[in-house]
Backbone as numpy.savetxt, mean C-alpha at the origin, in Angstrom:
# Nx Ny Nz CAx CAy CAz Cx Cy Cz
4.09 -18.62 2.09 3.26 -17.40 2.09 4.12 -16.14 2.09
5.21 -16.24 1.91 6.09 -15.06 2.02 6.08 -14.45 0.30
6.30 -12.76 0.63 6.85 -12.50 -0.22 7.68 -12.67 -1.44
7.65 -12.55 -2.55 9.08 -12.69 -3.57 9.23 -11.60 -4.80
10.06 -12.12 -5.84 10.42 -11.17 -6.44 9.39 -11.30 -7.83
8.48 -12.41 -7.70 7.72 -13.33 -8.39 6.40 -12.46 -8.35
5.75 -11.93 -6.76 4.74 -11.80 -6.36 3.69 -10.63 -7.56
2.44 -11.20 -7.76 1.58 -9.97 -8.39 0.41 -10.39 -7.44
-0.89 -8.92 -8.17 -1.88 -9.28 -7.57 -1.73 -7.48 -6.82
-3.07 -7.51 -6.12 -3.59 -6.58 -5.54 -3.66 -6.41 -3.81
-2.37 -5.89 -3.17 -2.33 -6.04 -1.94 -2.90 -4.54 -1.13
-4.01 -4.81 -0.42 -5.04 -3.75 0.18 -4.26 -2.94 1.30
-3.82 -1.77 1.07 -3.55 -1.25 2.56 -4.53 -0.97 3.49
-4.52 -1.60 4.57 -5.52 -1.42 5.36 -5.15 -0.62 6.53
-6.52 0.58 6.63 -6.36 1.85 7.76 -6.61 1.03 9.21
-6.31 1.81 10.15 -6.59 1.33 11.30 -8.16 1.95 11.70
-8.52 0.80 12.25 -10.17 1.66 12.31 -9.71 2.04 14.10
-10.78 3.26 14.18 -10.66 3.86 15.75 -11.80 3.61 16.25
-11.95 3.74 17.53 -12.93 4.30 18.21 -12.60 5.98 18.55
-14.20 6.58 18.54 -14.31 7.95 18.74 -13.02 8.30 19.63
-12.97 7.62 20.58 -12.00 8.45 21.66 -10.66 7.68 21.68
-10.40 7.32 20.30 -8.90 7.01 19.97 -8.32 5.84 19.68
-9.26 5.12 20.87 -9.07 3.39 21.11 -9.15 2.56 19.75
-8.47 1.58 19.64 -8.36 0.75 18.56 -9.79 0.15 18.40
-10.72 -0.17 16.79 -11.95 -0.55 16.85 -11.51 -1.76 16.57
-11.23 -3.18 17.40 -11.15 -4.25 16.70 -12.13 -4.62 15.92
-13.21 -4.65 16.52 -14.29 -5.50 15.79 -14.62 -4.76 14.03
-14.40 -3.30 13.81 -14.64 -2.93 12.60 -13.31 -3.71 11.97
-11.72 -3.87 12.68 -10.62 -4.09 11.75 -11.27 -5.86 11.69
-11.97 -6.63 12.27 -12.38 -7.83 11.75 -12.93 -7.37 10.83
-13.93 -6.91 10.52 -14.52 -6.96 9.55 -14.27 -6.38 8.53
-13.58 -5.21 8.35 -12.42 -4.91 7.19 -11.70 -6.11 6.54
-10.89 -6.80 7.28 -10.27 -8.11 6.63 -10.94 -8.78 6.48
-12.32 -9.47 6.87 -13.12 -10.33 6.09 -13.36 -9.27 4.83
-13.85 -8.22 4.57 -14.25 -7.46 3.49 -13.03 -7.67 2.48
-11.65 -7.73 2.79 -10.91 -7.78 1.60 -10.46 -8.83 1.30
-11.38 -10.01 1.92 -11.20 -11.88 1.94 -12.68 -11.86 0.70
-13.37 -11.12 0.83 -14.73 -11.32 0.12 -14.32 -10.67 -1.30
-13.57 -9.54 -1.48 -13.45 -8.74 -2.98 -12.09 -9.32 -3.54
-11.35 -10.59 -2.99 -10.89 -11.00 -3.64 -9.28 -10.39 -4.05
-8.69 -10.14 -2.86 -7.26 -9.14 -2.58 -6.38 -10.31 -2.48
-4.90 -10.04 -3.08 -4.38 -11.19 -2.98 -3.45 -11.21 -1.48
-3.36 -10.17 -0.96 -2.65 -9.86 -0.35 -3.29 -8.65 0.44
-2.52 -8.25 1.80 -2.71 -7.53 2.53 -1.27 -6.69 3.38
-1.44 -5.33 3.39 -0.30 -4.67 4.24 -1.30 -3.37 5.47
-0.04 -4.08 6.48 -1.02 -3.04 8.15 0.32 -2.68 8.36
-0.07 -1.33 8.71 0.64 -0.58 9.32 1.01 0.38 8.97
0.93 0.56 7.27 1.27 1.66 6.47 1.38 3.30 6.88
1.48 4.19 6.64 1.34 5.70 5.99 0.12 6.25 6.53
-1.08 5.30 5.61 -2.45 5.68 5.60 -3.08 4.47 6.69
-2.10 3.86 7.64 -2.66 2.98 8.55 -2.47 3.94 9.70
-1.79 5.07 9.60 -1.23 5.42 11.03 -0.44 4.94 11.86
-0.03 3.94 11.22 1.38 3.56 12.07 1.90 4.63 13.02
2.53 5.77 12.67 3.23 5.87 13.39 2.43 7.00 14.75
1.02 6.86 14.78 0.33 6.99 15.81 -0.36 5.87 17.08
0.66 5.32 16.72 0.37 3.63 17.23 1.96 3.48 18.39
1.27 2.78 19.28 2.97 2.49 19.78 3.53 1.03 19.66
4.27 0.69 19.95 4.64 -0.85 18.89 3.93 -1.83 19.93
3.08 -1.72 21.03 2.22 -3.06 21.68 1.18 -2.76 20.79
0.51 -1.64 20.49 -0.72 -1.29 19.83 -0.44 -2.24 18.34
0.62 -1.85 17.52 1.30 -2.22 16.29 1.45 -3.95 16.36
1.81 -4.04 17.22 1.90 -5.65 17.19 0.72 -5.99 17.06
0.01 -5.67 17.92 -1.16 -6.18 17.97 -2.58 -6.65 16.83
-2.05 -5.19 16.25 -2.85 -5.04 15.19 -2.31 -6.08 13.91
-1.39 -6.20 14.07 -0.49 -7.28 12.98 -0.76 -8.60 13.28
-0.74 -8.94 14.41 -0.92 -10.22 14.90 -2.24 -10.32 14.61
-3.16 -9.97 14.65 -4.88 -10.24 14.55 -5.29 -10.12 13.22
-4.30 -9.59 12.26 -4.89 -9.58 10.85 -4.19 -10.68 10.23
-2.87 -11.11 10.63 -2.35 -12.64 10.63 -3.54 -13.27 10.64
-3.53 -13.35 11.80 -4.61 -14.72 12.57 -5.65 -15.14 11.78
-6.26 -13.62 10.94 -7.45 -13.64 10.45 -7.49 -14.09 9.22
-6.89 -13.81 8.76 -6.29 -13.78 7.05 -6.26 -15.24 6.37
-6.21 -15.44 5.48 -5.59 -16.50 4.72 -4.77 -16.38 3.75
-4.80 -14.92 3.22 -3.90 -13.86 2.36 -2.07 -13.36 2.59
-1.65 -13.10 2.59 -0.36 -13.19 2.60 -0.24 -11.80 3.27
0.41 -11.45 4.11 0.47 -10.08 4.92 1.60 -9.19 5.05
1.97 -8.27 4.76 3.28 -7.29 4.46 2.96 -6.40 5.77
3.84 -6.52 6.79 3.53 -5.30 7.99 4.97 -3.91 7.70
4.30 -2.78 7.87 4.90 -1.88 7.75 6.07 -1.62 9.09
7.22 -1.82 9.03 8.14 -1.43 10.14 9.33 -0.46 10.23
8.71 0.70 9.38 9.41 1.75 9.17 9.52 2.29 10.85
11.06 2.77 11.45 11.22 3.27 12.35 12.69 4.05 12.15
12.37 5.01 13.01 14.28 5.60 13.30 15.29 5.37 13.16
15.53 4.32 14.25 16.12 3.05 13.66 16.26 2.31 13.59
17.29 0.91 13.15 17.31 -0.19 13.47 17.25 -0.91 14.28
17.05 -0.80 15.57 16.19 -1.97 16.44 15.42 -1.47 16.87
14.28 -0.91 16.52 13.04 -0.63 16.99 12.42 -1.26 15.21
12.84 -1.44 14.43 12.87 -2.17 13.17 12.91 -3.59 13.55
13.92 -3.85 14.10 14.40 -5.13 14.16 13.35 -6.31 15.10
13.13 -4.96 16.34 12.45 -5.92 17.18 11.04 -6.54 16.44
10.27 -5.25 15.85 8.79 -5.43 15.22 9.28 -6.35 14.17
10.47 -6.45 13.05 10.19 -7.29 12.87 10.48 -9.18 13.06
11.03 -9.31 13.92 10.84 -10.31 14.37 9.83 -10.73 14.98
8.76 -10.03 15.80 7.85 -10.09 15.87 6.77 -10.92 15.01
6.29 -10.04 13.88 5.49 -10.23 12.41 5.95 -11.31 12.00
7.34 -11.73 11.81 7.43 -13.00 11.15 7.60 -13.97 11.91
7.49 -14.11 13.16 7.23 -14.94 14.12 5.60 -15.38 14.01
4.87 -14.11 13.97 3.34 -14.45 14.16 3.15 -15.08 12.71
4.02 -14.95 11.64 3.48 -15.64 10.01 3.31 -14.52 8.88
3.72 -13.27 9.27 4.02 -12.12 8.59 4.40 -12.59 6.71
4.56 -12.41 5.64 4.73 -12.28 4.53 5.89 -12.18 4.44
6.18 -10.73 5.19 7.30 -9.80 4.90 7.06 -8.33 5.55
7.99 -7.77 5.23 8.24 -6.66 5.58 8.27 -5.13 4.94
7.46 -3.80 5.62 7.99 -3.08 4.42 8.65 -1.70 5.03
9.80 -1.03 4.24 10.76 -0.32 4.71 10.64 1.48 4.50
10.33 2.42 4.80 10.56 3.56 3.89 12.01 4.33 4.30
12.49 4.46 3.25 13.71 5.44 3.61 13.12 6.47 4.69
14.75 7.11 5.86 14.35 8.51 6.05 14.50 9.52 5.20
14.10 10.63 6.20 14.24 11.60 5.11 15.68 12.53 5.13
16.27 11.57 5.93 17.88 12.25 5.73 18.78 12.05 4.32
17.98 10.64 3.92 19.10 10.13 2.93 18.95 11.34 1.74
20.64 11.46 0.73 20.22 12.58 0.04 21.40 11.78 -0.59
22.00 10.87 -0.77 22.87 10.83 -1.94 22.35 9.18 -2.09
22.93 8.72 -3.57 22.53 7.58 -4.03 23.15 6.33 -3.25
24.60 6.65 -2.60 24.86 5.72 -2.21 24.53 5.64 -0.14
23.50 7.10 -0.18 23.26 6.81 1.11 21.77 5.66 1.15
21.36 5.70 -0.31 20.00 4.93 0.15 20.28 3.85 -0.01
21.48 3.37 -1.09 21.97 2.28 -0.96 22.47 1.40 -0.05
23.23 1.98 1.11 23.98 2.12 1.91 22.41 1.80 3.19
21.58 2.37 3.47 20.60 2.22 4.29 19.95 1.14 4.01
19.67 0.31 3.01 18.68 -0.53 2.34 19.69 -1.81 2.90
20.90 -2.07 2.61 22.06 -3.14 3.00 21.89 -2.95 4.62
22.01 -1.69 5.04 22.12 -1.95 6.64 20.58 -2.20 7.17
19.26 -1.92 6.40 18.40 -2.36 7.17 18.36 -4.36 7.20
18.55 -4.72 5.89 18.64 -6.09 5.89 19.04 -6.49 7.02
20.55 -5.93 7.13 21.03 -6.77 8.04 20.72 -6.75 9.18
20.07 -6.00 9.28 19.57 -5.65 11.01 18.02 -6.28 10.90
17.71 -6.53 9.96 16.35 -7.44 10.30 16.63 -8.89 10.03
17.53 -9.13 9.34 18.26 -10.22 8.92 17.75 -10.61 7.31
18.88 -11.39 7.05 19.06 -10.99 5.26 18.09 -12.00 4.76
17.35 -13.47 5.94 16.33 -13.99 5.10 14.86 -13.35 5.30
14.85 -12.35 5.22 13.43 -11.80 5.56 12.99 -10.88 4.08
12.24 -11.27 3.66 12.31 -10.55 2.23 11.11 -9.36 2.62
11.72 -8.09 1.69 10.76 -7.04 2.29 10.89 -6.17 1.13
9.94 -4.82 1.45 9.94 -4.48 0.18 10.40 -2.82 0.50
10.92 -2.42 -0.74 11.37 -0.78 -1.09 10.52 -0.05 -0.86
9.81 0.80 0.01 9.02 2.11 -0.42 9.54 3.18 -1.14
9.28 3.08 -2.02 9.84 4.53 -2.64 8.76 5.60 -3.41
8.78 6.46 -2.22 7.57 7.61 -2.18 8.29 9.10 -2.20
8.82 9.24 -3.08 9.36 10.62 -2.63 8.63 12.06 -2.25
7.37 11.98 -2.79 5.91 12.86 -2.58 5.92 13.13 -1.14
5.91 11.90 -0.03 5.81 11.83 1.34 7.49 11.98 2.09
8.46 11.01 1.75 9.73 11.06 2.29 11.01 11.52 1.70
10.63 12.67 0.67 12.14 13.45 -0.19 12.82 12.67 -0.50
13.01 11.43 -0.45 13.68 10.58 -1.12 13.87 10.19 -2.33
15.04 10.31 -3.31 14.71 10.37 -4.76 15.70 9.14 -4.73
14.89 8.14 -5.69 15.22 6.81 -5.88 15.50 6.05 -7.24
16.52 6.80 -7.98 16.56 6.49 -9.59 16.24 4.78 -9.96
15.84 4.79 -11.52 15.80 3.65 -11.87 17.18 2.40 -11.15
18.36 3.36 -11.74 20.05 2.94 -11.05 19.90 2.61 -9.49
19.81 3.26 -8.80 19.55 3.26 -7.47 18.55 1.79 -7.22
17.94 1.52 -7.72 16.84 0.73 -6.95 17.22 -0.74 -7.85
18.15 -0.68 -8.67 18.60 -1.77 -10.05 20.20 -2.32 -8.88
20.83 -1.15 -8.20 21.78 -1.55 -6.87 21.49 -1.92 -5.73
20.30 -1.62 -5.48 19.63 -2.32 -4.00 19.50 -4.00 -4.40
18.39 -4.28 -5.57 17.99 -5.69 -6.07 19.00 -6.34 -6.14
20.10 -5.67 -6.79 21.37 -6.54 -7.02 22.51 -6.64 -5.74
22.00 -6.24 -4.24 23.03 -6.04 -3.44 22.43 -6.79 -2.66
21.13 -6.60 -1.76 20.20 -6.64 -0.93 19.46 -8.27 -1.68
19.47 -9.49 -1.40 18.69 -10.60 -1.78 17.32 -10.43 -1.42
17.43 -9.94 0.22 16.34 -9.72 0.78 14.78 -8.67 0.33
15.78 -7.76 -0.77 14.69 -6.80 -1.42 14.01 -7.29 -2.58
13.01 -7.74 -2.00 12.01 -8.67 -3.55 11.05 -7.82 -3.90
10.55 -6.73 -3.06 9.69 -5.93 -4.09 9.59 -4.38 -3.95
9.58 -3.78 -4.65 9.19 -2.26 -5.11 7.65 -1.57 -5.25
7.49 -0.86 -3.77 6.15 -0.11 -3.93 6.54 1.05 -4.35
6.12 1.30 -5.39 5.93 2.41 -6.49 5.26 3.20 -6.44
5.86 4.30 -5.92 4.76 5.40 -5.71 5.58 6.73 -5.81
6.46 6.85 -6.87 7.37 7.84 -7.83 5.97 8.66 -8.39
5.93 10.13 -8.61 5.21 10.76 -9.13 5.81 11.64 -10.04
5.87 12.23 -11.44 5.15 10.89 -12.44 5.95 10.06 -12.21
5.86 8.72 -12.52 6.33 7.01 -12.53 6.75 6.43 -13.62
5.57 6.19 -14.55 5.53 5.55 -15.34 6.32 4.91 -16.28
7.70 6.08 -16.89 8.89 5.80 -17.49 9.53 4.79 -16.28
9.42 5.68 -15.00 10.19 4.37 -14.17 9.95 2.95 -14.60
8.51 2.87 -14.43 8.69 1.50 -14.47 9.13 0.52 -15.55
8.92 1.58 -16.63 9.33 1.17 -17.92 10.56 0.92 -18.24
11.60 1.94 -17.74 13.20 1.41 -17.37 13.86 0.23 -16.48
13.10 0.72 -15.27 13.25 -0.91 -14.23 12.75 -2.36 -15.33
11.81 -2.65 -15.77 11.78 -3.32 -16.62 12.76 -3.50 -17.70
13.34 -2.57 -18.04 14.45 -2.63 -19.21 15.38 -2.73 -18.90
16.23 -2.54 -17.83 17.01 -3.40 -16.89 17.16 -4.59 -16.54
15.99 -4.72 -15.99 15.61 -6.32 -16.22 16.08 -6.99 -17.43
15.43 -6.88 -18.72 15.57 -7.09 -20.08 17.09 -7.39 -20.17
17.59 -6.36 -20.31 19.32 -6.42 -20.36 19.80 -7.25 -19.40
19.40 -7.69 -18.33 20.21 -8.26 -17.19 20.87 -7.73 -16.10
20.61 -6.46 -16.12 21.39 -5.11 -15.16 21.05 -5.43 -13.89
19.69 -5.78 -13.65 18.92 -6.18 -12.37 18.39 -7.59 -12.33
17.80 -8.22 -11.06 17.20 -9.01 -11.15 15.58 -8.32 -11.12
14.74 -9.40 -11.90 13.67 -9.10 -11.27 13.10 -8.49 -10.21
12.37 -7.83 -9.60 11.61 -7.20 -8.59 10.26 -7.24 -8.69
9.34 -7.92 -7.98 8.05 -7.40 -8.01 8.49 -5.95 -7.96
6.74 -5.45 -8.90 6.51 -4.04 -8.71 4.91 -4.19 -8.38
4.73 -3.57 -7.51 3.21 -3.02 -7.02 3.07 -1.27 -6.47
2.26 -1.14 -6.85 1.94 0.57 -7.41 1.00 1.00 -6.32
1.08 2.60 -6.05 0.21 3.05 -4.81 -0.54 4.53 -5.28
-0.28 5.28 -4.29 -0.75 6.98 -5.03 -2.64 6.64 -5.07
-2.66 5.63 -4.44 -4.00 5.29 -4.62 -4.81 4.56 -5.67
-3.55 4.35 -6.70 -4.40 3.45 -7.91 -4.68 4.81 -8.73
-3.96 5.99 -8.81 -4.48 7.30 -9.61 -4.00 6.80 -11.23
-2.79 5.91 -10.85 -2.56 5.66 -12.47 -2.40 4.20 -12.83
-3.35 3.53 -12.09 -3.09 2.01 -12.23 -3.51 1.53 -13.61
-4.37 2.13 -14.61 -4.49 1.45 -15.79 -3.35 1.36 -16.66
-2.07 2.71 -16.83 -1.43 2.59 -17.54 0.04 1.78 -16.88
-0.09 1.97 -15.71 0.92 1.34 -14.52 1.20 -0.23 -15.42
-0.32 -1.03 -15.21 -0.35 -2.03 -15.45 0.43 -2.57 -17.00
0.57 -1.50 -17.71 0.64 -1.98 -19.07 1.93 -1.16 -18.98
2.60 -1.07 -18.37 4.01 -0.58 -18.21 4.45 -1.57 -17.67
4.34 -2.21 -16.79 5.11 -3.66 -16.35 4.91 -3.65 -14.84
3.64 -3.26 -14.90 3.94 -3.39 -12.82 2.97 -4.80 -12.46
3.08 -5.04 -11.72 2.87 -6.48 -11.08 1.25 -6.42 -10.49
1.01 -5.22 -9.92 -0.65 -5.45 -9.52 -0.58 -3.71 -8.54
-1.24 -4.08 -7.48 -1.32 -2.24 -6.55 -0.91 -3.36 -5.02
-0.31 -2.02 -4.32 -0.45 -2.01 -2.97 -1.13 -0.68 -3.22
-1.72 -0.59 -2.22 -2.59 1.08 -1.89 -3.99 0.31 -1.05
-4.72 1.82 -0.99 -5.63 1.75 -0.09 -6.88 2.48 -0.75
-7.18 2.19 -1.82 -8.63 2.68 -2.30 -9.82 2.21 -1.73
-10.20 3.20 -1.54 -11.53 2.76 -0.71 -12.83 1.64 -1.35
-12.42 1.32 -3.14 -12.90 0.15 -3.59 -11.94 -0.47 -4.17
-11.63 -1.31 -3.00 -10.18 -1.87 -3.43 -10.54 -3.40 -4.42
-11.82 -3.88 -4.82 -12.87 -4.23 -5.76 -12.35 -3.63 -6.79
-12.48 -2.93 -7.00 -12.37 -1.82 -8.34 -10.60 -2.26 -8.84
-9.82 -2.00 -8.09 -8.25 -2.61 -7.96 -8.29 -3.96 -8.22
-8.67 -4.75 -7.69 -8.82 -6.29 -8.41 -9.46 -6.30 -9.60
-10.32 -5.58 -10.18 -11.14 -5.70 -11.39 -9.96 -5.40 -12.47
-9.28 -3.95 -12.17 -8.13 -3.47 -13.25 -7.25 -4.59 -12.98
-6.74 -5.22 -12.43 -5.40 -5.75 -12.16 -5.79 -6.77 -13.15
-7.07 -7.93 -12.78 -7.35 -9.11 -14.01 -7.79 -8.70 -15.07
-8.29 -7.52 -15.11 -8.80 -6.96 -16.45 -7.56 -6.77 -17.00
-6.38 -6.22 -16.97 -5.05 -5.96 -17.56 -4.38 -7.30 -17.75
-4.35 -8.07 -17.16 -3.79 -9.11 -17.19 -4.63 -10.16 -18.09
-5.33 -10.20 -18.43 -6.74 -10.81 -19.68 -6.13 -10.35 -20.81
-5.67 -9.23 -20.79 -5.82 -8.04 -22.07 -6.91 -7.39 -22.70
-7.78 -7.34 -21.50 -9.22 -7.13 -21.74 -8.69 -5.16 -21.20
-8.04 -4.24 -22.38 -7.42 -3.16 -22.43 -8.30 -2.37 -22.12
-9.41 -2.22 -22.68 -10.49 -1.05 -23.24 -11.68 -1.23 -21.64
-11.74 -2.65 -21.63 -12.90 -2.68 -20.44 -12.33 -2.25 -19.25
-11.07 -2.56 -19.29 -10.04 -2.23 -17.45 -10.19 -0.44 -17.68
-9.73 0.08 -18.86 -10.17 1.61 -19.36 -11.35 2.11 -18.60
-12.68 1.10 -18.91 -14.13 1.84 -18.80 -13.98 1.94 -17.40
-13.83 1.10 -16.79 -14.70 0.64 -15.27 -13.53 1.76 -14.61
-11.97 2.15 -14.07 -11.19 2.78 -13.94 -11.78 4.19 -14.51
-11.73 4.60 -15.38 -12.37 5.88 -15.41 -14.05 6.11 -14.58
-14.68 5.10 -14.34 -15.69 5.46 -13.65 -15.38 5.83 -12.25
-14.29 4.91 -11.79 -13.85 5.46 -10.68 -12.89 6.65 -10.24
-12.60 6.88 -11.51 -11.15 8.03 -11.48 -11.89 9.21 -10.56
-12.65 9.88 -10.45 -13.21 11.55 -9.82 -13.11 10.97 -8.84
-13.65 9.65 -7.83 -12.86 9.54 -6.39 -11.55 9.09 -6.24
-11.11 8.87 -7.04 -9.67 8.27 -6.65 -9.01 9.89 -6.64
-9.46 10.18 -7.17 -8.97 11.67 -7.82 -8.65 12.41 -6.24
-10.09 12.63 -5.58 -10.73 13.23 -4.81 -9.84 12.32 -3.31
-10.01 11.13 -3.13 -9.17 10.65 -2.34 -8.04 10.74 -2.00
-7.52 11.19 -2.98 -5.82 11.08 -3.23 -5.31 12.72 -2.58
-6.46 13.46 -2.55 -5.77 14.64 -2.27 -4.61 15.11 -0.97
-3.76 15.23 -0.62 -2.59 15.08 0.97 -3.64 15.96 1.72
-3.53 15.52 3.06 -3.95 15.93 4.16 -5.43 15.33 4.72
-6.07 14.83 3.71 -7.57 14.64 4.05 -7.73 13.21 3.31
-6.96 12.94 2.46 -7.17 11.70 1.48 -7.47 10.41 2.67
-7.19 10.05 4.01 -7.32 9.26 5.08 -8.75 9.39 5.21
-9.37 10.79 5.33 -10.38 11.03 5.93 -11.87 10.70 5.00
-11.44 10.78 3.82 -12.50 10.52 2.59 -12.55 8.44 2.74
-11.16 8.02 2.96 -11.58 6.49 2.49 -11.69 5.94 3.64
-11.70 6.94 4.67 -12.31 6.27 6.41 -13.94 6.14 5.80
-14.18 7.83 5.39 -15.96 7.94 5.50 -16.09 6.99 4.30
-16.14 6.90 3.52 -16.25 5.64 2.39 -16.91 4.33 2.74
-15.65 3.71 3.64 -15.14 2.80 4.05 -16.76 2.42 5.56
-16.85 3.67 5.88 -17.73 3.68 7.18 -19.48 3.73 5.97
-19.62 4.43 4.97 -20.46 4.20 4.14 -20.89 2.90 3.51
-20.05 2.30 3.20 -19.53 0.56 2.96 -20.25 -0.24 3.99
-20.06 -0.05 5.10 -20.40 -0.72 6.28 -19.32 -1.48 7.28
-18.19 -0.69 6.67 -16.88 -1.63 7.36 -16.35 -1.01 8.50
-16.53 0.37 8.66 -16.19 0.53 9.42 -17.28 1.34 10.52
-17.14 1.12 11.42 -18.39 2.30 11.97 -18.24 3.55 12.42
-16.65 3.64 12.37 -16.28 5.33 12.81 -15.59 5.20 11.91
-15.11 6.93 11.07 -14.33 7.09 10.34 -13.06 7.47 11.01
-13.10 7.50 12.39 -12.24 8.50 13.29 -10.63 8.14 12.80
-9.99 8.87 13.36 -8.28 9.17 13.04 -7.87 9.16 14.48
-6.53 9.20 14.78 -5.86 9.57 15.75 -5.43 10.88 15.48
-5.58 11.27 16.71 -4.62 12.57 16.39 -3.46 12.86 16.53
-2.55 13.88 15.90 -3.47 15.18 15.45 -4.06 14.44 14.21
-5.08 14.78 13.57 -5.96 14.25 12.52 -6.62 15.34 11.59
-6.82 15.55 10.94 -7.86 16.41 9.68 -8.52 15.72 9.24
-10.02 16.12 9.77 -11.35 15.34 9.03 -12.00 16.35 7.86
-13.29 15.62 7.57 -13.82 16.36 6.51 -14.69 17.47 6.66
-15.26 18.31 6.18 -15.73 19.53 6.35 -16.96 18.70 5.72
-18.41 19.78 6.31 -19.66 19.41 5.88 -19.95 18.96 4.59
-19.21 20.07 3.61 -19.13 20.86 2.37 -18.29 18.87 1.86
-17.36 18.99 2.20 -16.19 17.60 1.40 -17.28 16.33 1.47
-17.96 16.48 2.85 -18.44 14.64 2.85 -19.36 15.09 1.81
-20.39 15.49 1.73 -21.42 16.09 0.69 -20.58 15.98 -0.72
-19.55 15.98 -0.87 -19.34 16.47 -2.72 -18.78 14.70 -2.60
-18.18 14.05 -1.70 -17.75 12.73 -1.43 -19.18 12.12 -1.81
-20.22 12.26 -0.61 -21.37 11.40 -1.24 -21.81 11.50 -2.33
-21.60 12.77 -3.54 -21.91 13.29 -4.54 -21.17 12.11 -5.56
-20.12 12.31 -5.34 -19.25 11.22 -6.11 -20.09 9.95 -6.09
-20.32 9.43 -4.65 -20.27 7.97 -4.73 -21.87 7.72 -5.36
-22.43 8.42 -5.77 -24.17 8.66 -6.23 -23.71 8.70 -7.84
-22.82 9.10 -8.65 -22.64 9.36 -9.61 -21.97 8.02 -10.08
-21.12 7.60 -8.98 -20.45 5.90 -9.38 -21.35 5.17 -9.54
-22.56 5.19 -8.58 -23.26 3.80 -9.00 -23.89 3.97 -10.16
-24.03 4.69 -10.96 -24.48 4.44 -12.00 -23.81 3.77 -12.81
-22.39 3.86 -12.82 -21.26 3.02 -13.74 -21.19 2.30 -13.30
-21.08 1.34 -11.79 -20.38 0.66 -10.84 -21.74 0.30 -10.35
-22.40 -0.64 -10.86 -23.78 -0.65 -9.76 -23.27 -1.68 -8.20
-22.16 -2.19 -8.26 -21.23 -2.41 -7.09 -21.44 -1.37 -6.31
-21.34 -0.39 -6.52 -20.70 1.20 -5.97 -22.11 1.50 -4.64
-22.82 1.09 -5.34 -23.65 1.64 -4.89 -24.24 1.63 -3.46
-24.03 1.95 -2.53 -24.70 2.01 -0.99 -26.00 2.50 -0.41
């Protein structure tokens, strides 16, 4: 059930559900992971960005990892981005003790030369240890980190342990098209690639050479539909259904509030029963949920899925 460099498919980031006054909602995060056991996700990652990780303290974090293990039958990627290496190290031994997948890493935001991210990616291995396969975040939007095609073609080829690449370069797309052509030539080994940004450009992602999505769309349905629809070569239909959804993905994706739209979504759905955040947090204004429900009234007409 672990990770590889092999892996495709559609892995769901899943938010942490709250209670109003902060507390962890288990019973909505059960039922979130049955929800992405029912739409057919190949995979699953907790702890992420848009999980709040790092409003969590690592008993909270374990915890939450360990129970979506337990639950799952899906393959599970826990997020163990920290400061530094053994507050890394401990969580992850942890996760792959409980049956974890793997692991996933984001640069800080100190690194600024090529051979410092290089240089960080070798020393996280080793400090989690080199058979634990885990994957690259490379988000420079969120962590200033700039991660050339070269750069990430020296990690694969240094690092055994780095089997996959979440992609979430803005624009991307040539990326992935070079990492692939690397490949081609032999420069690199293989890497899964799985794509994020919310799925904003997963139709053409797919037909560039990426492997499936990690992200967190609030119809992460819709993400499994493009992923086998691309992979069919069924081009034009993965087109239709993706543009029906594009004005929320659109709308989701925006920084600062994009959490707060696929909480209320998500709580519209029936999965979750609070949309709440930890704080500090930014929710939605009267005016946002209203143009949000506006959206999701206009989907079901394309998406009769959509519809709530």
């Amino acid at each position: 059930m672990t990770i590889t460099r092999g892996t495709r498919g559609v892995y769901a980031i899943a938010p942490t559900p709250f209670e109003p006054d902060g507390s962890i909602d288990v019973t909505s995060l059960d039922r979130l992971v049955d929800f992405y056991g029912e739409v057919g996700v190949d995979g699953l990652t907790v702890l992420g960005q848009l999980g709040e990780a790092p409003k969590l303290d690592q008993d909270e974090a374990l915890d939450i990892a360990r129970r979506v293990i337990a639950r799952t039958d899906v393959p599970v990627v826990v997020g163990v981005s920290a400061p530094g290496f053994a507050a890394m190290r401990s969580l992850t031994a942890a996760v792959m003790d409980a049956g974890a997948a793997g692991v996933m890493i984001a640069p800080p935001r100190t690194l600024r030369t090529d051979d410092q991210v290089v240089g960080y990616y070798a020393g996280a291995a080793q400090a989690i240890g080199t058979d634990v396969p885990f994957v690259v975040q490379d988000y420079p939007l969120t962590f200033d980190v700039q991660m050339t095609p070269g750069v990430i073609a020296r990690i694969a080829r240094d690092t055994p342990g780095a089997v996959m690449l979440k992609h979430e370069d803005w624009p991307g797309l040539d990326k992935i098209t070079a990492l692939r052509g690397l490949e081609a030539k032999g420069e690199m080994p293989r890497l899964s690639v799985l794509t994020g940004n919310g799925g904003l450009f997963l139709d053409y992602e797919m037909e560039r050479g990426a492997d499936g999505a990690m992200t967190g769309y609030c119809f992460p349905d819709l993400l499994v539909d493009v992923v086998r629809m691309s992979r069919a070569g069924e081009r034009e239909a993965a087109h239709d259904l993706f543009d029906a959804h594009l004005p929320l993905i659109r709308y989701e994706q925006q920084p600062g509030v994009g959490l707060a739209v696929r909480k209320h979504v998500l709580q519209r759905r029936g999965i979750l029963a609070h949309d709440a955040q930890r704080t500090p947090a930014r929710g939605l204004s009267a005016t946002a949920r209203a143009e949000v429900d506006h959206l999701l009234e206009r989907l079901a007409r394309h998406d009769a899925r959509a519809a709530l």
